[in-house]
N, C-alpha and C positions, 0 to 999 in steps of 0.2 A: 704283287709286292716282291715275290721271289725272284721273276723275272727282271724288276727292277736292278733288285739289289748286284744282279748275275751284272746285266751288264753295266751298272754302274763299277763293279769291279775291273771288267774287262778295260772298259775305258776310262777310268782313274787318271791315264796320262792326258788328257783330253781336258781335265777341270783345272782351273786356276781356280791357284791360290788365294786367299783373299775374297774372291767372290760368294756369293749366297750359294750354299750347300744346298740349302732345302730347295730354293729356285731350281737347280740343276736337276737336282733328285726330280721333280715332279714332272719338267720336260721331260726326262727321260723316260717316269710311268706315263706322261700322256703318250707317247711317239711311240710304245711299247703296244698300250692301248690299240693306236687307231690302227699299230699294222696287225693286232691279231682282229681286231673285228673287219679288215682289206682279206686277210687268210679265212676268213670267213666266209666272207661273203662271195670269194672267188670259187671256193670249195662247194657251195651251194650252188651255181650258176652250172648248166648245164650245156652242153653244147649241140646245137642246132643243127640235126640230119639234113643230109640234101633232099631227102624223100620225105614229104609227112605226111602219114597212115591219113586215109581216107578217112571222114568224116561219119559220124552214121548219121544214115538220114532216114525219119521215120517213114513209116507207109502210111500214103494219102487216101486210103481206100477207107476205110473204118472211120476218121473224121469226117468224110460227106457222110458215110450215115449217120455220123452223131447229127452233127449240122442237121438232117434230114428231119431227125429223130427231134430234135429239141425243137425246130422250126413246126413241125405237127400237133406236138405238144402246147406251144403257144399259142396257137391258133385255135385250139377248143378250152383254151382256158377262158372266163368271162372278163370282159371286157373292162370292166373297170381293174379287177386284178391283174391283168395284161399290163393295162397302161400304168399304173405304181411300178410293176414291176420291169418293165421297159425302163421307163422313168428312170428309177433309180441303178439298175445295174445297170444298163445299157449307156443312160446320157449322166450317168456319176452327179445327179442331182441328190443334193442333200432332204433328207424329209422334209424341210421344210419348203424349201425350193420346190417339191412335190406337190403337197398340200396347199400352197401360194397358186402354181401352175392350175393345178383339178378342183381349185375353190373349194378344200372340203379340209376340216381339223386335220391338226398333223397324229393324232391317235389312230384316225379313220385310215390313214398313208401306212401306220406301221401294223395294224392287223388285217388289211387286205395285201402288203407284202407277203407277211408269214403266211397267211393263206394259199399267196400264190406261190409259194416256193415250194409249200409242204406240196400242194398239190403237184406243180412240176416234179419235185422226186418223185412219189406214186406214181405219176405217170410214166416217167421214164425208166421207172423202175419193173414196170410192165404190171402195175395193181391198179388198175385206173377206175376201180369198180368200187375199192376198195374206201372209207374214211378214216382218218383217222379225231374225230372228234364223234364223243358220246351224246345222245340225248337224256337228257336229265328232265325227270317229271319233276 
């Protein structure tokens, strides 16, 4: 509004007479407006070195053994829990899509998933001996 007011002073000899004052006035905060959000946004824009710093690129050694590691892991998991688990992380099939595909209820789909995830952790986790489910008398 100050800004306005500033250069609507400055330029006073600029308005006719007779004309809508308010009109003028508001041209003047819009054009005021759009050049500080122009000083803005020029202020913000950085300018583009001839040189741009190398990228990092990570080391491919450690993913073949995860790869390695999670492929071993899969492979001694049981078979029905493999394939839910395949299934659905692997081909982004939805439970039921799952359960439709292996002909068995979509409950059966979601507790031999968590089965086989829980177990994939433990295993990957290097406790593969280990359970994490109680026996209850």
């Amino acid at each position: 509004m100050q800004d306005t007011l500033e250069r609507a002073w400055i330029k006073l000899h600029l308005w006719r007479s007779g004309s809508d004052l308010r009109a003028w006035l508001f041209t003047i905060m819009h054009n005021v407006h759009v050049n500080q959000v122009r000083s803005r946004s020029l202020a913000m824009t950085l300018p583009l070195d001839d040189e741009l710093p190398d990228a990092p690129v990570r080391a491919t050694q450690a993913d073949m053994l995860e790869v390695r590691d999670i492929d071993s892991a899969l492979k001694r998991l049981p078979t029905e829990q493999r394939a839910v688990l395949l299934l659905v992380a692997l081909e982004h099939m939805s439970y039921q899509e799952t359960a439709d595909t292996l002909e068995i209820p979509i409950g059966t789909v979601m507790s031999r998933l968590a089965r086989a995830r829980e177990r994939l952790r433990t295993m990957l986790a290097g406790e593969a001996g280990t359970s994490s489910l109680k026996v209850v008398k």
